[in-house]
C-alpha positions as CSV (number, residue, x, y, z in Angstrom):
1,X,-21.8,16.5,2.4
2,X,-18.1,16.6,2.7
3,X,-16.2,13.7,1.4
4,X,-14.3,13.5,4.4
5,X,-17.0,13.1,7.0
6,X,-18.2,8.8,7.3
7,X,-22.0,8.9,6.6
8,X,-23.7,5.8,8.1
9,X,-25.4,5.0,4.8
10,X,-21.8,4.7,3.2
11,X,-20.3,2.9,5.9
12,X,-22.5,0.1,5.6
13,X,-22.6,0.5,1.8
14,X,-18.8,0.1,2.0
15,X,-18.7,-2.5,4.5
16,X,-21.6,-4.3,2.8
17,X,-19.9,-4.4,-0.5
18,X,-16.3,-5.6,0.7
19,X,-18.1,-8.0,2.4
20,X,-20.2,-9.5,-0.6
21,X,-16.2,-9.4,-3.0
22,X,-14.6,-11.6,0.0
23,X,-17.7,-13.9,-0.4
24,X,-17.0,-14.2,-3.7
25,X,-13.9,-16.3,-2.6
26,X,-14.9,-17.9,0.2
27,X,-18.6,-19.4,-0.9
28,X,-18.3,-18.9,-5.1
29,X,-20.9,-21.2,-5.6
30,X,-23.5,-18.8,-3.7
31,X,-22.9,-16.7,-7.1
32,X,-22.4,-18.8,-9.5
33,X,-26.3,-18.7,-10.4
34,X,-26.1,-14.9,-10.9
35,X,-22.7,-14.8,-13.0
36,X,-23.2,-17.4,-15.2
37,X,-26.0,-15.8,-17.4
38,X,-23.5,-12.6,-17.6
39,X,-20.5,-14.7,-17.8
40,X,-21.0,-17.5,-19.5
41,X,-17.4,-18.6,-20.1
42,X,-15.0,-18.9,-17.7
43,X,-17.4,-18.0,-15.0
44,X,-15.3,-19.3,-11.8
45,X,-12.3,-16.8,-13.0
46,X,-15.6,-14.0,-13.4
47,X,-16.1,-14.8,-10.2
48,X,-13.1,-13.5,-8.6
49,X,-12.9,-11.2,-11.1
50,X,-16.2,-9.5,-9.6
51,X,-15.0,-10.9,-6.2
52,X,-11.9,-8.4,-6.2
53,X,-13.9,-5.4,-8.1
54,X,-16.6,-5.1,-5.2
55,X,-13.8,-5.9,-2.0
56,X,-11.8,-2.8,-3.8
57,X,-15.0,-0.5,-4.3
58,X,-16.3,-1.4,-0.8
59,X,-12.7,-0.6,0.6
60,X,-12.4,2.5,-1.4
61,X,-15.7,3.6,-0.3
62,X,-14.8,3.3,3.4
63,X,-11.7,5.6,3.5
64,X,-12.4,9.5,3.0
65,X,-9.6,9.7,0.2
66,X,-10.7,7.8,-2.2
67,X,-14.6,7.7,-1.5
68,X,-15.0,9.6,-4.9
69,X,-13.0,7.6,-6.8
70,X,-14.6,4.6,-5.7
71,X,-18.4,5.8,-6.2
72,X,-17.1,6.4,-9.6
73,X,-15.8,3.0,-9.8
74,X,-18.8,1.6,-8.8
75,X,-21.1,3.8,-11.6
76,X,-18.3,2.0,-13.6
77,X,-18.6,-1.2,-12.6
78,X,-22.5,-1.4,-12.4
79,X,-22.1,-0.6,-16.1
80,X,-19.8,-3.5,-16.8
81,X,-22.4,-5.8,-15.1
82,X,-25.1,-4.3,-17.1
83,X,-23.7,-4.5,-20.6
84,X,-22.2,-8.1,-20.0
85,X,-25.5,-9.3,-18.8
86,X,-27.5,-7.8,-22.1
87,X,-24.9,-9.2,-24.5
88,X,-25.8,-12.7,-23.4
89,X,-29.2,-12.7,-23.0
């Protein structure tokens, strides 16, 4: 499939994620639970941290140009997650 053509499947993907990084701001406490075990310290800056990752991936995702970019950015990022999560088990 062309990168320039809007599947649904990553419309809503990229919609779904920018929405779930402006949550991050407006409701942090609905992730605290989650980031705390991979972020132990400082896990209110983590927050926003993850909050800004995920509105840019989710943006990124709905624009043709950078589509690739940001599916590569999100392999990226799921590894980040991942590997933080792990160390402080």
């Amino acid at each position: 499939m062309s990168e320039k053509k809007k599947s649904p499947a990553v419309v809503l993907t990229g919609l779904a994620l920018a929405g779930a990084g402006v949550t991050h701001f407006v409701a942090p406490q609905v992730f605290e639970p989650i980031t705390k075990p991979a972020f132990p310290r400082d896990t209110d800056r983590h927050i926003k941290v993850n909050g800004s990752i995920e509105t840019a991936l989710g943006i990124g995702l709905l624009i043709p140009k950078t589509r690739k970019l940001a599916k590569f950015g999100a392999l990226g990022y799921v590894g980040y997650l991942a590997a933080n999560a792990i160390r402080h088990r």
